[in-house]
Every structure is written in C-alpha cells, then in structure tokens.
Backbone as CSV, one residue per row, in Angstrom:
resi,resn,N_x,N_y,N_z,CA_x,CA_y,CA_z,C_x,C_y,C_z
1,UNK,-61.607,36.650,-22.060,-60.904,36.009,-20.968,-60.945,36.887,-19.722
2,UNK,-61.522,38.275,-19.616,-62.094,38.756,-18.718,-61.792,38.046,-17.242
3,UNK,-63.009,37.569,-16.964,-63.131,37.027,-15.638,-62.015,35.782,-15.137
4,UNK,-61.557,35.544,-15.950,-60.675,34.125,-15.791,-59.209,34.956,-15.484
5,UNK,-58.858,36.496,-16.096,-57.741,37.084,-16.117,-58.093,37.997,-14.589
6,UNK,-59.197,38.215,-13.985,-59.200,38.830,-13.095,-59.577,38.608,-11.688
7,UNK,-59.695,36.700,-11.927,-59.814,36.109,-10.750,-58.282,35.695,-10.467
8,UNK,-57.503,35.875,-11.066,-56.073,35.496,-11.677,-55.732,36.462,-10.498
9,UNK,-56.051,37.901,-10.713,-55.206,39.063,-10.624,-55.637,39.190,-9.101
10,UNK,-57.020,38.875,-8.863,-57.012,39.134,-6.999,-56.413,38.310,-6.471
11,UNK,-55.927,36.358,-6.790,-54.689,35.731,-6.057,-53.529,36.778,-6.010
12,UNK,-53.403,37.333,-7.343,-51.944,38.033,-7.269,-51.852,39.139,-6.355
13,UNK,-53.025,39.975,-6.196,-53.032,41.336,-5.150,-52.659,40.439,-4.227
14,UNK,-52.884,39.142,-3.297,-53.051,38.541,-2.592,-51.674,38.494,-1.701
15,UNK,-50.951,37.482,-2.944,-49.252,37.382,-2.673,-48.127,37.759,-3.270
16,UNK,-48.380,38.725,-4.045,-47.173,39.965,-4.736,-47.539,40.910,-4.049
17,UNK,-46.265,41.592,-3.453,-45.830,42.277,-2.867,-44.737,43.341,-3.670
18,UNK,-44.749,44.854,-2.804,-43.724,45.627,-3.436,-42.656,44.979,-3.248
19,UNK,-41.557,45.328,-3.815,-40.411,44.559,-4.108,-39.812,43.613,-4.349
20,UNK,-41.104,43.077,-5.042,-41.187,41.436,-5.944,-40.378,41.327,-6.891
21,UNK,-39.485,40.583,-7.576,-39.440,40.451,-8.830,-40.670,39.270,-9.584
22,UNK,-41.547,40.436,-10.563,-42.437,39.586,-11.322,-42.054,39.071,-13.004
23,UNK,-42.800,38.340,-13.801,-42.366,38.264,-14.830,-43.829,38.163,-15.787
24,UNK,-43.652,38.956,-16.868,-44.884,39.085,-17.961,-44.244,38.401,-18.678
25,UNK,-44.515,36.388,-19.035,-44.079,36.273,-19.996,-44.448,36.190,-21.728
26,UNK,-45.411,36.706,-21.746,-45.830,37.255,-23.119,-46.896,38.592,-22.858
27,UNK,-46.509,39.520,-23.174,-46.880,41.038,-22.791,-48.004,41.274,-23.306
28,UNK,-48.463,40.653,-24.645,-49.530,40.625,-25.239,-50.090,42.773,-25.219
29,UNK,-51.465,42.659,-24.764,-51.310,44.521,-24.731,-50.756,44.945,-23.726
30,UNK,-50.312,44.542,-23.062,-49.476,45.225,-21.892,-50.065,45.283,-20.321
31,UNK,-52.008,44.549,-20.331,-52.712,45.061,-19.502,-52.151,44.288,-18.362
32,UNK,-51.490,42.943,-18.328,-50.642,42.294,-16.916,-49.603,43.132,-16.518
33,UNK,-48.479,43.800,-17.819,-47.454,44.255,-17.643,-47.833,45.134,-16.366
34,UNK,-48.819,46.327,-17.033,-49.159,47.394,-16.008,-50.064,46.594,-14.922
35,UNK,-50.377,46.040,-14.615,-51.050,45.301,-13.717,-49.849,44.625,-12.210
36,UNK,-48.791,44.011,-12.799,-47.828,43.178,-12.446,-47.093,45.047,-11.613
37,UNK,-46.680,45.854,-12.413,-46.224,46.551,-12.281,-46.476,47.681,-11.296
38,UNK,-48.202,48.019,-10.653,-48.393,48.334,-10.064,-48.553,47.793,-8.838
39,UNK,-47.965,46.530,-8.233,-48.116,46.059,-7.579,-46.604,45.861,-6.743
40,UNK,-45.677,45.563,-7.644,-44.097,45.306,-7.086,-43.902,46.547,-6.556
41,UNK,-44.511,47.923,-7.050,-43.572,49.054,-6.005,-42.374,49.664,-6.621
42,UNK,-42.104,50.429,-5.805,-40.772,51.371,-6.609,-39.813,50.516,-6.377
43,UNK,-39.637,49.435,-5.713,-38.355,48.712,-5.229,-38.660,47.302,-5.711
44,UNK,-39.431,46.950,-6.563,-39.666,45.677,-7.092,-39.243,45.783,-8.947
45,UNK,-39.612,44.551,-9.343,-39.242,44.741,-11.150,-39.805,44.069,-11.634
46,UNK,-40.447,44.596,-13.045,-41.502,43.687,-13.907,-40.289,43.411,-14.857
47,UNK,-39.986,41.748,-15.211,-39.655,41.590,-16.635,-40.273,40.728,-17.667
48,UNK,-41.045,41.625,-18.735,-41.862,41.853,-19.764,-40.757,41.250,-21.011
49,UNK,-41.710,40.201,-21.848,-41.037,39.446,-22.564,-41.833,39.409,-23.546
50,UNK,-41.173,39.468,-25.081,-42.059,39.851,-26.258,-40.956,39.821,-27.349
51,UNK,-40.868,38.702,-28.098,-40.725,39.289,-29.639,-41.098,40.196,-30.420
52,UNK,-42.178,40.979,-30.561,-42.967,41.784,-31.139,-42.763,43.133,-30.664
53,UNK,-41.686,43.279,-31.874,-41.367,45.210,-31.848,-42.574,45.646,-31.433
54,UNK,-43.560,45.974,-31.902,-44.753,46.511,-31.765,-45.595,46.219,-30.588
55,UNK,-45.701,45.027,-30.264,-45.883,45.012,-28.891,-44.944,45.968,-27.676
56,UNK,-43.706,45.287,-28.018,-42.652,46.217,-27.045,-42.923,47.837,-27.347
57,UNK,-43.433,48.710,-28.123,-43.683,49.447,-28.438,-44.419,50.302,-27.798
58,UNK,-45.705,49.357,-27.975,-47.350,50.021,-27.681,-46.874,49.540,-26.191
59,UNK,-46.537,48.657,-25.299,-46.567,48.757,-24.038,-45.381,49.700,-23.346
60,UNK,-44.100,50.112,-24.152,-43.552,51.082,-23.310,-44.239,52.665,-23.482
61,UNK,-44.855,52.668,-24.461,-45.867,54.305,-24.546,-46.692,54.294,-23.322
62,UNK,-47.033,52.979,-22.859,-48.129,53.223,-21.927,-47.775,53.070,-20.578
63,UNK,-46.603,51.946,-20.481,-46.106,52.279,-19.081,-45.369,53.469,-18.623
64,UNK,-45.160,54.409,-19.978,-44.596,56.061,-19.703,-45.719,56.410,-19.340
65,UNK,-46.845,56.352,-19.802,-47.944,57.651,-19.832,-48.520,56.917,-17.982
66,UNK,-48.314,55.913,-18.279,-49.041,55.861,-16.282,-47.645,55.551,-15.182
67,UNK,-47.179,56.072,-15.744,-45.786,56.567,-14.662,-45.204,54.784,-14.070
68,UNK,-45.291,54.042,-14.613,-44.774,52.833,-14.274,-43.497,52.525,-15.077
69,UNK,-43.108,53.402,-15.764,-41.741,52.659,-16.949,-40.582,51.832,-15.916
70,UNK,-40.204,52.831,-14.880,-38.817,52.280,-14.372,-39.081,51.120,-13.425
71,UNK,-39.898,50.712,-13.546,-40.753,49.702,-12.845,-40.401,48.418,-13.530
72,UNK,-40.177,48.201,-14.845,-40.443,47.728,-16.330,-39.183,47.085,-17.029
73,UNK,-38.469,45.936,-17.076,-37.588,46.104,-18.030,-38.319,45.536,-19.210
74,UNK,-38.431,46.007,-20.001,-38.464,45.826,-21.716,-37.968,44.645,-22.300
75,UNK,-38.231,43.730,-22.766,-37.166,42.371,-23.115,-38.246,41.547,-24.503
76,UNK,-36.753,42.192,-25.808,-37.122,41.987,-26.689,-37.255,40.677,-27.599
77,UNK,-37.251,39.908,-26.668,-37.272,38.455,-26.764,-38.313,37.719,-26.421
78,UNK,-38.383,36.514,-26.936,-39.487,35.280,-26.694,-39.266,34.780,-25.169
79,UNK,-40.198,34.435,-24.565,-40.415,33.801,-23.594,-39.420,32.201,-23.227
80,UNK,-39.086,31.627,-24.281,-38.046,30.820,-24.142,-36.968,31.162,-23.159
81,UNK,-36.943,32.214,-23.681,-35.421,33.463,-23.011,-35.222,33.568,-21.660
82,UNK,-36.387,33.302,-20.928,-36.607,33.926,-19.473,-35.757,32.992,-18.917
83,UNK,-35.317,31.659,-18.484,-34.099,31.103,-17.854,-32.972,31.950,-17.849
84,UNK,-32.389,32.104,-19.156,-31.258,33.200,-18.883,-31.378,34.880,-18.334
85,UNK,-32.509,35.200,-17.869,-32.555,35.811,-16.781,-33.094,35.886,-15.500
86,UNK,-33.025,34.464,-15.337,-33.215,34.117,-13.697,-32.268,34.180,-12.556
87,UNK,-32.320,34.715,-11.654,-30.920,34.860,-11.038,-31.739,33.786,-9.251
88,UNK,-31.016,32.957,-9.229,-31.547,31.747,-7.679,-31.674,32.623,-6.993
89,UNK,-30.305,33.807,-6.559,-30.611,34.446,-5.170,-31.848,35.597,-5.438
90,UNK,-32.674,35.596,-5.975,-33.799,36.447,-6.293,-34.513,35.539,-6.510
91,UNK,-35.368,35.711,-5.702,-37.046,34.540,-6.333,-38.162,35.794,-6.997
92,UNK,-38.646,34.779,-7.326,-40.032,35.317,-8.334,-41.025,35.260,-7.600
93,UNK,-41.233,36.525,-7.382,-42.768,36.445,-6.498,-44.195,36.612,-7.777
94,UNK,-44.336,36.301,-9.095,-45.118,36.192,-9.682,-44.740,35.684,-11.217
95,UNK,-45.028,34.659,-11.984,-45.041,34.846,-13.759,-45.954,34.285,-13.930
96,UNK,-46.702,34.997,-15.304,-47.805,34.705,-16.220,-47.541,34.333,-17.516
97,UNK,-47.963,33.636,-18.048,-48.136,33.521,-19.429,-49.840,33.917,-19.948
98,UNK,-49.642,34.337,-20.865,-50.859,34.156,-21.813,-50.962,33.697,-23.293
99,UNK,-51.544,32.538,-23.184,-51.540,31.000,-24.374,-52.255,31.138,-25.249
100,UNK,-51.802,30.876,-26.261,-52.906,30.932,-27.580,-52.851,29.622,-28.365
101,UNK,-53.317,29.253,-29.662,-53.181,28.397,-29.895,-51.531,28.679,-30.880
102,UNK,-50.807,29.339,-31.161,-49.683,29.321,-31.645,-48.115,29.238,-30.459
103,UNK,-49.288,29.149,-28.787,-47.916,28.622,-27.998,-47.474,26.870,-28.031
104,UNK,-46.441,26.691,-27.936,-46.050,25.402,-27.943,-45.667,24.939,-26.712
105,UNK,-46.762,23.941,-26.556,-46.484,23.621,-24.985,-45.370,23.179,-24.232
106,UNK,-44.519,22.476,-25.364,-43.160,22.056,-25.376,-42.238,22.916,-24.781
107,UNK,-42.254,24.499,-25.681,-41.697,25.790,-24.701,-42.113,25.943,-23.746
108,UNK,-43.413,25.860,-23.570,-43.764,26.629,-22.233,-43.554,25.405,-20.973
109,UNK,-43.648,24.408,-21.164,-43.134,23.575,-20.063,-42.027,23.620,-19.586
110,UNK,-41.358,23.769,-20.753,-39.284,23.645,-20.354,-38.932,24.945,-19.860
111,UNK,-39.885,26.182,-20.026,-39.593,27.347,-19.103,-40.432,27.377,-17.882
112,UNK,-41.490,27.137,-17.859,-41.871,26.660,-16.170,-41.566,26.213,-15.811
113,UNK,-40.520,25.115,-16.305,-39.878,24.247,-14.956,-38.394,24.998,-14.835
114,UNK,-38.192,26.114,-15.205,-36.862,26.778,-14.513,-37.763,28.125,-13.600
115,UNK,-38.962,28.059,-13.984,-39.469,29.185,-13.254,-40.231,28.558,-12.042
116,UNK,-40.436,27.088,-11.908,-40.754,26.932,-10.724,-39.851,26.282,-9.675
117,UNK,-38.835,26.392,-10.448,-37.334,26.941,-9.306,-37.236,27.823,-8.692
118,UNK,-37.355,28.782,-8.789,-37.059,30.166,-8.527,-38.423,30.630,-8.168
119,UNK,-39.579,30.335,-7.804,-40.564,31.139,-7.179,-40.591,31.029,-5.549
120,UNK,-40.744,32.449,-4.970,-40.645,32.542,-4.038,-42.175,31.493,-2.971
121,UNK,-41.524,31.344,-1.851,-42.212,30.776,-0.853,-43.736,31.363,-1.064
122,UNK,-44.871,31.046,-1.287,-46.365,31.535,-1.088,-46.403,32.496,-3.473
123,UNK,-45.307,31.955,-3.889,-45.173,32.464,-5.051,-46.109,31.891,-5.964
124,UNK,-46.800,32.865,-7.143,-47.622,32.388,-7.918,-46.865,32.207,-9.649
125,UNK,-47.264,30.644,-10.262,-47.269,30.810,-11.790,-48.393,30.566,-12.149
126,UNK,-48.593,31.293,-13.114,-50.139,31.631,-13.739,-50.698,31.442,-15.434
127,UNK,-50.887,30.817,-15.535,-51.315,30.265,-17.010,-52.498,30.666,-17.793
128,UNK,-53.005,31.589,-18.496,-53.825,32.230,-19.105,-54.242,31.419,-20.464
129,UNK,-55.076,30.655,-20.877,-55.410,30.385,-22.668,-57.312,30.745,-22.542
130,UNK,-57.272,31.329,-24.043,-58.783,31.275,-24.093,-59.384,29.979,-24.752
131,UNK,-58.538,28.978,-24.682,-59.531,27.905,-24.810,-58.903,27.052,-24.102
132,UNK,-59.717,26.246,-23.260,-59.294,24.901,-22.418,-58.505,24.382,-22.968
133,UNK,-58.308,23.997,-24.101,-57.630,22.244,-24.817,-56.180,23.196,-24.607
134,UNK,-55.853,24.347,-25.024,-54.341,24.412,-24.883,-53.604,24.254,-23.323
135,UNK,-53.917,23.954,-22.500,-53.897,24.285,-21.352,-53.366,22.668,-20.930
136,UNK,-54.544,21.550,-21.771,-54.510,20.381,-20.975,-53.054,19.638,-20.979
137,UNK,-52.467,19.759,-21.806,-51.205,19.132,-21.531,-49.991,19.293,-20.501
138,UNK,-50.159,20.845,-20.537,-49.487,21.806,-19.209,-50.279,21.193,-17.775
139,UNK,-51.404,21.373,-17.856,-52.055,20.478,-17.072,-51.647,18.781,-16.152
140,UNK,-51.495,18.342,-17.533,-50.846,17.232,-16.698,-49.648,16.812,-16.550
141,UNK,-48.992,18.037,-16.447,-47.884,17.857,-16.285,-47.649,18.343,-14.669
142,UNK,-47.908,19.599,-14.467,-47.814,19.958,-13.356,-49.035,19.099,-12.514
143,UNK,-50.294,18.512,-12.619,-50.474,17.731,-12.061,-49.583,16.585,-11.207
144,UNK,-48.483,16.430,-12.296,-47.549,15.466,-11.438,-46.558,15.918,-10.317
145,UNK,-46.663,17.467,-9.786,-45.679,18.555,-8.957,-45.934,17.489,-8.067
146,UNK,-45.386,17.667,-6.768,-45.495,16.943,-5.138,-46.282,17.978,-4.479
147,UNK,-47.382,17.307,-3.895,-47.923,18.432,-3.625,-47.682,18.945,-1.978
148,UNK,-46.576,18.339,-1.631,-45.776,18.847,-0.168,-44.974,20.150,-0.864
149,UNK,-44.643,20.599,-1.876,-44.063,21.752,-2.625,-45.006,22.487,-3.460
150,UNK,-46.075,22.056,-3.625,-47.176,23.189,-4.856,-48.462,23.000,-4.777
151,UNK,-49.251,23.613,-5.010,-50.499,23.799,-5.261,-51.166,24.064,-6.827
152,UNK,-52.063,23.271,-7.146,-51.938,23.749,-8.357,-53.643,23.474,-8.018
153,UNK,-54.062,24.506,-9.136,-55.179,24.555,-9.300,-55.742,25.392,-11.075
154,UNK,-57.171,24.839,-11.193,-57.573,24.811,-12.642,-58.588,25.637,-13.038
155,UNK,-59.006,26.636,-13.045,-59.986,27.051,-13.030,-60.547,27.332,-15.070
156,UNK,-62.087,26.944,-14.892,-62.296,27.252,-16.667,-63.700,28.044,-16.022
157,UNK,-63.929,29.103,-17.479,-65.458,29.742,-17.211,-65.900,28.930,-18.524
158,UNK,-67.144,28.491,-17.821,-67.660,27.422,-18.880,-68.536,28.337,-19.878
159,UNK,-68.772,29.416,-19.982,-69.362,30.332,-20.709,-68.116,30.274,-22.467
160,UNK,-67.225,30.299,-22.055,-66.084,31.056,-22.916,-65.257,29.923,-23.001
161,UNK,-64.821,29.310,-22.296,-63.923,28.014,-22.230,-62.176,29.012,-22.186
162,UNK,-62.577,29.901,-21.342,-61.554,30.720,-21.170,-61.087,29.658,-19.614
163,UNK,-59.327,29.765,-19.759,-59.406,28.892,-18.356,-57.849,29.518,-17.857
164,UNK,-57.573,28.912,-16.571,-56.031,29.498,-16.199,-55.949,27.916,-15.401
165,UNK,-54.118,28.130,-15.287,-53.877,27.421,-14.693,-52.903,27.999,-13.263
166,UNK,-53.305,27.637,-12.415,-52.463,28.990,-10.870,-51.485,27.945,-10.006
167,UNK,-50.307,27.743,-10.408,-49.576,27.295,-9.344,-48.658,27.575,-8.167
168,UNK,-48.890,27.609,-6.993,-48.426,28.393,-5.587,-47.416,27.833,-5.100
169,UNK,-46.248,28.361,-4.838,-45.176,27.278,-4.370,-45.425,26.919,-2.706
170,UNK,-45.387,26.538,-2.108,-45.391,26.410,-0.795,-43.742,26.829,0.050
C-alpha cells in the first residue's frame, strides 16, 4: 500500500499544520503515528488508537527512540472509542484509518460521521484498505456528503488494488 499511503501523506504535509490535533485511528506499526506526529509540532497532538497491547507497545518504543512521545497520546482502545474523545471546541486537522478485511464498515461509518463534525476548515479524513472492495461501501456513503461542505475523492493503484479514500472539509 506504499504509494497509495504516500500520496495520502503529501495531501497531509499539505494541510496539517503544527498545532493540529490529529488522529491515528488504527496505529497498525506506528508508521502514520510517527508520520502524523511529525507534523503537528510541539504544540499539536497525535491521538493513536489501538486495542493491541503490542501494538501500543512496539509504537511507544519508537515514538521514544525518535523523540516524538509527548507529541503522542497512547489510547488503548478500538477506534469505536474516538467520539468520546472529541472535544467541538478543538477541530481535527487530520484522521486516518487503515482497513483490512476484519474492519466493519458499520464501525467505521458511525465514527466518521462524528469525525466529520469536528474536522477543521481545509481538514483531511483519510481511508487506507489494501483492497478496493472494503472501501466501496464507505464509498457510497460519503459519496452522498453535500458537496458545498466536502470533497471527497477515490484514489486506487490498479497494480495492487491498494486504494484510499481522502475527504476535505471545506
């Protein structure tokens, strides 16, 4: 998912800014966490979301060793979770997911639509699966946004059938 995760990441250099609040919502190896994280700044905050002791694990060893920890909150929970730490007067200047075939689109819809409350003006949500088909239902859903409020766009590498989905709030 290479190229599909790093055409992702130059929108994000684009419109995350230091002192963003961003959100990793599945941390997977950590490479968005630290990614997300070098970008908000000493005055911004990554919150990193993960059931998986071991995930939470292997990514706080590494956001110590490249000096990003306090950058970082840790959150030992599923991605469901992220509504109850949304706060309105703080927008989200970035969240990602990354989809597999064991996400349920069911979750992940009913938490994008509290996260595309809360994204800031020119704000990105970002949808990662390595195969198209998990994607399409999320797909048409936000297809139905207004598009006087969002932008949405689809991108797949037809090599891999690696694809994202990038929605911009206006």
């Amino acid at each position: 998912m290479r190229s599909i995760q790093n055409l992702v990441q130059i929108s994000l250099n684009e419109y995350l800014a230091p002192g963003d609040v961003a959100i990793d919502a599945t941390i997977r190896h950590g490479d968005i966490t630290r990614f997300l994280a070098s970008r908000v700044g000493d005055t911004g905050k990554v919150l990193a979301f993960s059931d998986s002791k071991s995930e939470i694990d292997d990514v706080a060893a590494s956001l110590f060793l490249s000096g990003l920890n306090e950058r970082v909150d840790l959150i030992s929970k599923g991605f469901t979770n992220i509504p109850a730490y949304l706060d309105p007067t703080e927008p989200i200047g970035a969240a990602i997911f990354q989809l597999d075939e064991q996400s349920s689109v069911s979750d992940v819809q009913t938490t994008i639509k509290s996260l595309l409350m809360v994204l800031k003006t020119d704000g990105l949500l970002c949808l990662l699966s390595e195969d198209s088909d998990s994607l399409l239902a999320i797909k048409s859903y936000l297809a139905k946004l207004p598009d006087t409020s969002y932008s949405v766009s689809y991108y797949q590498d037809v090599l891999t059938q690696s694809s994202a989905l990038v929605v911009q709030r206006h």
